[in-house]
Steps between C-alpha positions, in 0.01 A plus 500: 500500500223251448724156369174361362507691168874397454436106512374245235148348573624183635708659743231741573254177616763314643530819717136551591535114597739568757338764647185315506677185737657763680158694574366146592734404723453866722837615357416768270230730455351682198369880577391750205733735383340889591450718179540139258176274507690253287804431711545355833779464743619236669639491837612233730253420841700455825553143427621561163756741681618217777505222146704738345747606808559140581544393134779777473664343850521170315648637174729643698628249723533276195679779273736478853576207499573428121707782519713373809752283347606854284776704615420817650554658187338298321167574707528801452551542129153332501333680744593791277392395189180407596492812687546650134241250340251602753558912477506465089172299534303788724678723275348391160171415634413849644381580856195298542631150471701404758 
């Protein structure tokens, strides 16, 4: 499902703005979409890939160590829950935005 349609015009050009730094900066590439001359896709290069891998690594290792000090429990109760968040969120916005 295309998410375009489904946002107000500011959010719409705050998007395309986004992907336009991220094209210039070799992260992302724009490709048509076969069968739809209006729509394109976007994709991430091999350096977008490696940005986004080691931008994950450093959520992570933060999210580790603010969650140190909980108890084991604790951790876990929020690993689940966002665990939740994160399912209900691919959930509601169908298979192509993930």
């Amino acid at each position: 499902m295309d998410p375009a349609p489904l946002l107000p015009e500011p959010q719409k050009a705050a998007l395309t703005g986004l992907i336009d730094r991220a094209e210039k900066r070799g992260l992302a590439q724009r490709s048509p979409v076969p069968g739809d001359r209006r729509a394109l896709q976007v994709t991430l290069t091999d350096e977008g890939h490696q940005a986004a891998t080691a931008f994950h690594a450093e959520v992570s290792a933060e999210l580790g160590h603010l969650t140190a000090p909980l108890a084991d429990g604790d951790r876990e109760h929020f690993r689940s829950t966002m665990a939740e968040i994160i399912t209900r969120c691919r959930a509601s916005s169908g298979p192509d935005r993930r």
